[in-house]
C-alpha positions in Angstrom: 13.5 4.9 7.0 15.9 6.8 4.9 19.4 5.3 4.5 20.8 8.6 6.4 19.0 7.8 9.2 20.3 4.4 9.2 23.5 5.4 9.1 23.6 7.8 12.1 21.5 4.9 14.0 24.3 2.5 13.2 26.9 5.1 14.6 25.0 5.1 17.5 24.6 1.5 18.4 29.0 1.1 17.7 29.6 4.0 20.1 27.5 2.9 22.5 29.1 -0.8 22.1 32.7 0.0 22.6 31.6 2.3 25.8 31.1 -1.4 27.1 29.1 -0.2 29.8 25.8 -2.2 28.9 24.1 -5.3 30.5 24.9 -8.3 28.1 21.1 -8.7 27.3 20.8 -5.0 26.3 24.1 -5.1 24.3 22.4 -8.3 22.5 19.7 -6.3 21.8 21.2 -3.9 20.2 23.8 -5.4 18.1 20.3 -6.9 16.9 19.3 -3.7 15.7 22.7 -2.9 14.1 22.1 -6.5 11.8 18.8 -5.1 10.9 20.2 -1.6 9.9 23.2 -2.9 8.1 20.9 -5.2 6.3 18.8 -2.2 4.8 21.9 -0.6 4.5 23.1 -2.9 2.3 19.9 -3.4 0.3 19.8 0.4 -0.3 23.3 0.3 -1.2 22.7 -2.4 -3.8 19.6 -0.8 -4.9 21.3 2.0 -5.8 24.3 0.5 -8.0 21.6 -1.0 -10.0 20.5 2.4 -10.8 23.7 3.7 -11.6 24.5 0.7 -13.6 21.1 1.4 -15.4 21.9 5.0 -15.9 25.5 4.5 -17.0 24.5 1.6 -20.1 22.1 4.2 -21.4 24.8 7.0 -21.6 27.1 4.5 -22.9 24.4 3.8 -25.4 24.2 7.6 -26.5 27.2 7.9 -26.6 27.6 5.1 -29.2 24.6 6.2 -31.3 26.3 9.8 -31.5 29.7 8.2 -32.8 
């Protein structure tokens, strides 16, 4: 799954929980889904910073040799 698709799943799920108009079980069931997707979410998310963090120390480290 790509984090886009996550994302538009998520927005789902919330629109479909403040409609209200769900059977309990079915609105636990869902809100399950929404932890799952905010989980990967998040893990993508951290992923991500990582790489920028990665990217950013080796500019910083051109940048330094080029001084």
């Amino acid at each position: 799954m790509k984090y886009e698709e996550a994302i538009k799943e998520l927005e789902e799920i919330v629109e479909k929980l403040e409609n209200g108009n769900l059977p309990l079980s079915q609105s636990k069931e869902i809100f399950e889904r929404g932890l799952e997707l905010c989980k990967f979410c998040h893990k993508e998310l951290n992923g991500i910073s990582g790489k920028i963090y990665e990217i950013k120390e080796e500019l910083d480290k051109l940048t330094e040799e080029e001084i």
